[in-house]
Steps between C-alpha positions, in 0.01 A plus 500: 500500500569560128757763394226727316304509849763602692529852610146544419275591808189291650306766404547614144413828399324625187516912454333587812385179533524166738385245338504242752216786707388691205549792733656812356770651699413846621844597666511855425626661816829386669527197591567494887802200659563405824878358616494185754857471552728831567891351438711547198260356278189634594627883511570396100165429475377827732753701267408389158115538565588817623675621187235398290271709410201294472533379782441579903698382791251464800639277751745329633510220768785360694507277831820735606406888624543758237768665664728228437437445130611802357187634315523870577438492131141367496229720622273232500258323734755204705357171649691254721263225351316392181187412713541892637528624088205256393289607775551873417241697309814624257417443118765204375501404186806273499719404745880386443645214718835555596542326807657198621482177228284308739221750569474545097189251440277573854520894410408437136233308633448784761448781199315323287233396725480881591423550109866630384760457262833351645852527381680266639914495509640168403445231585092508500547232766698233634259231383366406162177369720509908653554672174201292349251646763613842426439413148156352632389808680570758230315346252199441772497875514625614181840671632820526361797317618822697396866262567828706533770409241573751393887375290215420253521934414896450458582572119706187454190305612253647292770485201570055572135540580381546163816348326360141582170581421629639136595107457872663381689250758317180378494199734610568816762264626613606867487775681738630869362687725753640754419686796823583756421796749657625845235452787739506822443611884436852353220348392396243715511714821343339866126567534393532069253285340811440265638146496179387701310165356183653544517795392764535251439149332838489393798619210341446216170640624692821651734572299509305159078500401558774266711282287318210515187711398753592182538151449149415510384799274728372218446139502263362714430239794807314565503076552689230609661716775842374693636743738833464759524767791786651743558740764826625445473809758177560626447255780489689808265784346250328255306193496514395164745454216717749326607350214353247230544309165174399360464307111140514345375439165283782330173463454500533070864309454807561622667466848642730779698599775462752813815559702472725785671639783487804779828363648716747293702713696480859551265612193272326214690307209210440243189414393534339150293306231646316233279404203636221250283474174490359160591797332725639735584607889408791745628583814353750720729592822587811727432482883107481444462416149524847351753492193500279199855320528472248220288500188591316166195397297504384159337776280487729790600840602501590859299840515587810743312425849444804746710512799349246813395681794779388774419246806288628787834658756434425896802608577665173686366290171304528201234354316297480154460801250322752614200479268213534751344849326423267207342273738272815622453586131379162426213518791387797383469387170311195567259696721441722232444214235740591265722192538581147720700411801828502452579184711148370622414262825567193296844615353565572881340149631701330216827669613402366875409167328917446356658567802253295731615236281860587463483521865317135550825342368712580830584224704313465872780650668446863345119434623588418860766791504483705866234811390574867590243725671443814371338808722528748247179383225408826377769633276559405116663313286 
């Protein structure tokens, strides 16, 4: 996809205007979500739609009882089942997906073909061939597809963001990404979703999508992918991987590197990219890429950036910034007409795209690894 496409949405706006429908958007009143998904990352969602003030929380829907989720919070209709929520007569006009990796594509698919707009928490899916019928199905019934990645927000991000699209670094000769977090048993606990094949999909689509979203948003596809895998410590509770070196060449010019890990011990290390140009080098670091640790440009003077919002806290681990209000801001927006997606279905399918192809490189013996059952599929991410 060409870099001045990118970020744009499917359906581009003009004023009030779609012009891919002609139709005028006449959101006016709030605009009324629905939560699939009740764990740490779908109370984010519940809470940020909450504080906004456009907005109006109506549901919520989890497969475990109420009682157990901690939602005392939320005086809102509950639902042990999307089925139960679609088949209600309450007014949705978007509903955020915040459960378990795997069901991500079938309850897109679910929403849309009940006419609504879907949020969906990375990744979209765990195929490129299930992201592209999402994609399919929206623009069958003119719906929006919203994809969560939300680092994009982060002011380092926007700042390297438009730095290379000034032209001030010139030709970009390699770039690092580095991606070394703590996932241990505190995690990984018996009976979760996590570490499972077929539901989480694996490290880099659990924990590390955000950055390779990053990655993508700056420079493109990737090509001519080699990839090595290990797992240093994670054998008796996942069934993939936990650590990887990966080379690439960019799509423009240039080549890469991804080196990643969740095999630290005890806490996350850092997530890193390192940007070597013709006219000089950046280096943006910090446990989730939230401070600017290197910049020396020729001609250049590194402005003030405001303060990153820090990683989502769950206590036993954390994750990404917590930048999901600007993800709540951006649907409204859209739905209003006043702007595009933030990070639309094919940004997300593209995303799924470099790590089912990343992940194509292992030898057979990751692929006939012993699988993990999970009986816990209804909490999130």
């Amino acid at each position: 996809m060409p870099r001045e496409q990118r970020g744009l949405s499917i359906e581009r706006w003009n004023g009030k205007q779609n012009i891919l429908t002609g139709k005028t958007s006449t959101m006016s009143k709030r605009i009324k979500f629905a939560v699939v998904g009740c764990g740490h990352i779908g109370k984010r969602h519940a809470e940020m739609i909450k504080r906004n003030p456009e907005t109006e929380l109506v549901a919520l829907v989890d497969v475990l009882p109420k009682e157990k989720l901690n939602l005392s919070d939320y005086d809102v209709s509950f639902f042990n089942s999307l089925d139960e929520l679609l088949g209600s007569e309450i007014e949705i006009d978007v509903v955020n997906i915040a459960t378990p990796n795997g069901f991500h594509a079938q309850q897109a698919l679910k929403c849309l073909a009940a006419k609504k707009h879907v949020v969906i928490e990375k990744p979209i899916a765990l195929t490129k061939a299930d992201a592209e019928k999402v994609i399919h199905h929206s623009l069958l019934i003119h719906k929006h597809v919203f994809a969560v990645m939300q680092n994009r927000f982060s002011p380092p991000s926007v700042w390297v963001k438009e730095l290379i699209e000034s032209g001030k670094l010139g030709k970009i000769f390699m770039v690092q990404l580095n991606c070394y977090w703590n996932r241990d048993e505190r995690y990984y606990v018996p009976n979760s979703w996590h570490g499972t094949q077929d539901l989480d999909g694996g490290t880099l689509y659990t924990q590390f999508s955000h950055f390779i979203d990053i990655l993508y948003w700056l420079f493109g596809d990737i090509h001519n992918i080699q990839a090595r895998f290990a797992d240093n410590n994670h054998e008796q509770t996942t069934d993939f991987e936990d650590s990887g070196f990966v080379t690439f060449d960019l799509e423009e010019n240039g080549m890469g590197s991804l080196s990643y890990s969740t095999s630290i011990w005890d806490k996350n290390l850092e997530s890193s990219m390192t940007i070597i140009a013709e006219n000089g080098s950046v280096k943006i670091g910090g446990q989730y890429m939230d401070k600017v640790e290197y910049c020396h440009i020729k001609d250049y003077t590194m402005p003030d950036l405001a303060a990153t919002n820090p990683g989502n806290d769950y206590g036993a681990y954390k994750g990404s910034a917590a930048n999901h209000h600007y993800i709540i801001e951006n649907v409204v927006n859209v739905l209003n007409g006043t702007t595009s997606i933030t990070t639309n279905s094919l940004e997300g399918m593209k995303v799924v795209d470099i790590i089912e192809r990343i992940y194509q490189q292992k030898p057979e013996k990751w692929k006939s690894k012993t699988q993990r059952s999970s009986s816990l599929a209804g909490q999130d991410s």
